[in-house]
N, C-alpha and C positions, 0 to 999 in steps of 0.2 A: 429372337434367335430363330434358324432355320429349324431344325430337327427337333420337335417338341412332339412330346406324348400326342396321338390325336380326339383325345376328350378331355384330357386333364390338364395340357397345353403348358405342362414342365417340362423344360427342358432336361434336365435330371433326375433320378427319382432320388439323389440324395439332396436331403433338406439343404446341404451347406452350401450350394451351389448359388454362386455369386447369377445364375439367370433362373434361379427358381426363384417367385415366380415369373412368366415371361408374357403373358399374353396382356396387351396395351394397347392404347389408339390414341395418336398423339402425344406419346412417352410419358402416358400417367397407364398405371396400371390398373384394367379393368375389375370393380368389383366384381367379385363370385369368378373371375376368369372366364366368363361364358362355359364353363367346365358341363358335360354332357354333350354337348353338339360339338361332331366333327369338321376339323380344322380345315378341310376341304369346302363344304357348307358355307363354315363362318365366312373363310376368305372369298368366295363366290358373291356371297352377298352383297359385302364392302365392293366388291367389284363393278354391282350391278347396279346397287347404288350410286355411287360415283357417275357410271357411262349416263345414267337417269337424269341426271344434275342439270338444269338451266343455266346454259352456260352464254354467251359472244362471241367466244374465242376459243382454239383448237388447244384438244388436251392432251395430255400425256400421262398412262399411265403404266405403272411399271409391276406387275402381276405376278411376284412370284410363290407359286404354292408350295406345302409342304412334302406334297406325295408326288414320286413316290417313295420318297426316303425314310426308312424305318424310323419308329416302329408301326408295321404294318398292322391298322386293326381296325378290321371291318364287321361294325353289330349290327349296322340298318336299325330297326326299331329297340332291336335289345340293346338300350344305351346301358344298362348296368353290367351286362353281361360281355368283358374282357371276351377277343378273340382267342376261343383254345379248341384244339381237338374235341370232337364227340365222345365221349365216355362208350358208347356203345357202338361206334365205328372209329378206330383214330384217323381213317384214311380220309374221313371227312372233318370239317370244320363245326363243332356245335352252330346247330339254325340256318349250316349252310342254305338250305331247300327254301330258305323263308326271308333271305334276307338281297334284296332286288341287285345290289352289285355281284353277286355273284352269278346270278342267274341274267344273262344278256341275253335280247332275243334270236340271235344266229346261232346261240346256243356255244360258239367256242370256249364260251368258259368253263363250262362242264364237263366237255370234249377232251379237255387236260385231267389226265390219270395224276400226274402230281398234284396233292393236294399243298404243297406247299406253294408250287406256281400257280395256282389257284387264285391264294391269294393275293396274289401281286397283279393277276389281273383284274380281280376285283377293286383293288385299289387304283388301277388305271382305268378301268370303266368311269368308276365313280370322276377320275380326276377329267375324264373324256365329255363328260353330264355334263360338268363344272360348268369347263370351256363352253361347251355349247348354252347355255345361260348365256354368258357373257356377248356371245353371237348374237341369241336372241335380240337382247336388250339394245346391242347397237339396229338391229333389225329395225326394233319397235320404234326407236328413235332418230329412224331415219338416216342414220349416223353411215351404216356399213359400207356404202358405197365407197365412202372417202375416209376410212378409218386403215392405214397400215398397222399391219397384225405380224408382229416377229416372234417365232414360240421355238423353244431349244432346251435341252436338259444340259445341265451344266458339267455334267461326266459321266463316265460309262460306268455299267453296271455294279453291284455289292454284289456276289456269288453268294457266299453265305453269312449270317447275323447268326451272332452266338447267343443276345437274347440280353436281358441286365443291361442297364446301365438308365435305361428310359425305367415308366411305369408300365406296365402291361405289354412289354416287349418280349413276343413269344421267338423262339430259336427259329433260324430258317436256314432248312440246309439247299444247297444249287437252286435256288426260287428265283432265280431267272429266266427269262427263256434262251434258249442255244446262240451263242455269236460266234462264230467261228475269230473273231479279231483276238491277237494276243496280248492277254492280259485283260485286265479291271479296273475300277475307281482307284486312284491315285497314282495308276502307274505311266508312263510315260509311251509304253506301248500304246496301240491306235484301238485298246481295250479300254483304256482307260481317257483318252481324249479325241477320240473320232466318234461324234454322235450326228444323228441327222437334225436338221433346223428346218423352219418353212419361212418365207415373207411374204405376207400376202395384202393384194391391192387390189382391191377388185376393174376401180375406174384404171387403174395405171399400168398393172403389171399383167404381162402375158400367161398363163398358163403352160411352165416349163420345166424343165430339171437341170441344175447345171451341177456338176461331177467334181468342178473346181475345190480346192479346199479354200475354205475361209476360216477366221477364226471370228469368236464375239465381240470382240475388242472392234471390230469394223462396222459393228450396226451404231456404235456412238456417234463416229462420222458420215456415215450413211446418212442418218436421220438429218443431222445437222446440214447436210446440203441437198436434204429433200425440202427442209423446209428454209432453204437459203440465210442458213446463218453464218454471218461473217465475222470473225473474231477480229478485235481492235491490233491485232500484231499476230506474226505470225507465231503458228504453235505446230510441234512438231509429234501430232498425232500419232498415238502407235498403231493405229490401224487406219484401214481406208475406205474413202468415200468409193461405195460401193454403188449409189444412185444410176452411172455411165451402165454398169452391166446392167442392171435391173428396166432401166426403162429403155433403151436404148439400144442393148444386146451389145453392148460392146467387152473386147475382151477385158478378161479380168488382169490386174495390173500383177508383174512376178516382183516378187518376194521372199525372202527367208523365215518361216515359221521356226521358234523355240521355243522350248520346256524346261523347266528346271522342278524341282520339286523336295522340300521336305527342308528343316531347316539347317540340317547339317549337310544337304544337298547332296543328295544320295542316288538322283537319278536324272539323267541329261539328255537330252536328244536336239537334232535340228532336221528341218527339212528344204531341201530348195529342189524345185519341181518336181521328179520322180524320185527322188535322193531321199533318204533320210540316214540319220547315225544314232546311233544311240548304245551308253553308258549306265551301266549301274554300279553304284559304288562310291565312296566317297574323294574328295580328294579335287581340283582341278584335273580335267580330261588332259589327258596328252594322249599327240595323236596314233601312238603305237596302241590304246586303249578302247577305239571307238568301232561298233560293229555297221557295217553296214545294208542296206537294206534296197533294191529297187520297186518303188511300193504301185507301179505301175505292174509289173509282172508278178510281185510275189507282195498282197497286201496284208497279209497275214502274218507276215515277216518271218519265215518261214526259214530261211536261205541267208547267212550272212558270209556277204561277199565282198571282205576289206582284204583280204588276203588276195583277191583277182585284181582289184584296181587302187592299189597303194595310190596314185597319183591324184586320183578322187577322192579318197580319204581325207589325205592331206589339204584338197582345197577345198573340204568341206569342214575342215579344221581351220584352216581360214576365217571361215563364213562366221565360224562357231564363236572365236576370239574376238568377233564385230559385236556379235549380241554381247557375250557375255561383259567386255568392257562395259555397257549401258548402265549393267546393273553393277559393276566394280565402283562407276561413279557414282 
């Protein structure tokens, strides 16, 4: 499971929990659960083992950590000692002074008056170390020059964690740092699904920034015709081979991005170029229902303006009735 304690590696702290317990390697579950060592650590390791490996042939691996998704708990050496407030300061973290993720050496960490954003970047520090291992190790083994490297967080921010539900899962209020984007994790707003990504090549790819929106779903075919694989029939990929822009600079191909989300499907949106629409509520969209958004001039969504260009609306309701049929069938 993704979301596991980060020492005790349950995914619940109630016993009944069909993934407690959850920490395995190769779908037999590890005695003692590695329990004490942080789940960031553990995952690095396996990592670096792996890139280590005597191999032929070119590998693939698919690296996803746990941080920095609660619960956040950062001991450094005090493995017995749950992250909680200091009894004698609560604006600090007990051992904050002694424990290496919190203290980075530019010193930004400590710079944050919020002690609760504190820890979230300690918890990205550490996750920041990680990676950088992983580097290392392609370094060491010669590997890095020709090793593609795609890193992305899967959605946008948790504002705050009420705390329960993990083990040593302390409350967090706004421990984020500031986004001005509307909305958060699971909303359809560009809070909850605009994150930044990198891909990096060191022999291949330029050193660039492109503004374009892409979604994850396009690094599958990406890969696949980087490294020229040709399926026995054709197959109608949801995303796309993004290789042309990458090595190439060629433009990016247009398309309609959609959202859906929750299972009684409660929140909708679509985008095509500067356009997006977006619904909250249950129910099939109809087009007297959808707000709209220009997310070139107003990205923050700010301004909805379906009542200025009914005529856009409607052919954005269009576009809508194409995706959504996909999944009707």
């Amino acid at each position: 499971t993704g979301a596991v304690a980060m020492y005790d590696h349950r995914y619940h702290a109630k016993a009944e929990s069909p993934y407690d317990p959850t920490w395995h390697r190769n779908h037999e579950i590890i005695p003692g659960y590695q329990n004490g060592r942080h789940v960031t650590d553990l995952t690095c390791e396996e990592a670096v083992r792996f890139v280590n490996k005597k191999r032929e042939k070119p590998f693939f691996l698919y690296l996803a950590f746990h941080a920095p998704h609660t619960p956040l708990d950062e001991r450094g050496t005090f493995v017995d000692t749950p992250t909680q407030p200091d009894p004698q300061d609560t604006t600090r973290w007990l051992n904050e002074d002694k424990i290496k993720w919190f203290n980075d050496p530019e010193g930004r960490i400590q710079a944050e008056t919020s002690r609760d954003k504190r820890l979230l970047l300690a918890t990205v520090y550490h996750l920041d170390s990680a990676v950088g291992d992983v580097i290392k190790a392609l370094e060491r083994s010669g590997q890095r020059e020709n090793t593609i490297i795609l890193f992305s967080s899967d959605n946008g921010p948790w504002r705050d964690n009420g705390g329960g539900g993990y083990p040593d899962n302390y409350p967090l209020k706004d421990y984020n740092q500031p986004c001005k984007l509307r909305g958060k994790k699971l909303d359809v707003w560009e809070g909850g699904i605009h994150v930044a990504g990198f891909i990096n090549w060191p022999r291949r790819i330029k050193p660039r920034e492109i503004k374009d929106q892409i979604h994850i779903i396009d690094w599958f075919p990406t890969l696949a015709g980087i490294v020229g694989f040709k399926p026995e029939k054709t197959i109608d990929w949801d995303g796309f081979d993004l290789s042309p822009v990458l090595l190439r600079q060629a433009p990016l191909p247009e398309r309609d991005l959609y959202w859906i989300w929750h299972p009684q499907v409660n929140r909708w949106a679509l985008r095509h170029k500067a356009w997006k629409i977006v619904k909250y509520g249950c129910g099939e969209p109809t087009v007297d229902q959808w707000q709209l958004f220009n997310m070139d001039q107003d990205p923050y969504e700010e301004h909805n303006l379906a009542n200025r260009h009914p005529e856009l609306v409607s052919a954005m309701h269009q576009r809508f009735l194409v995706q959504r049929g996909k999944d009707l069938k």
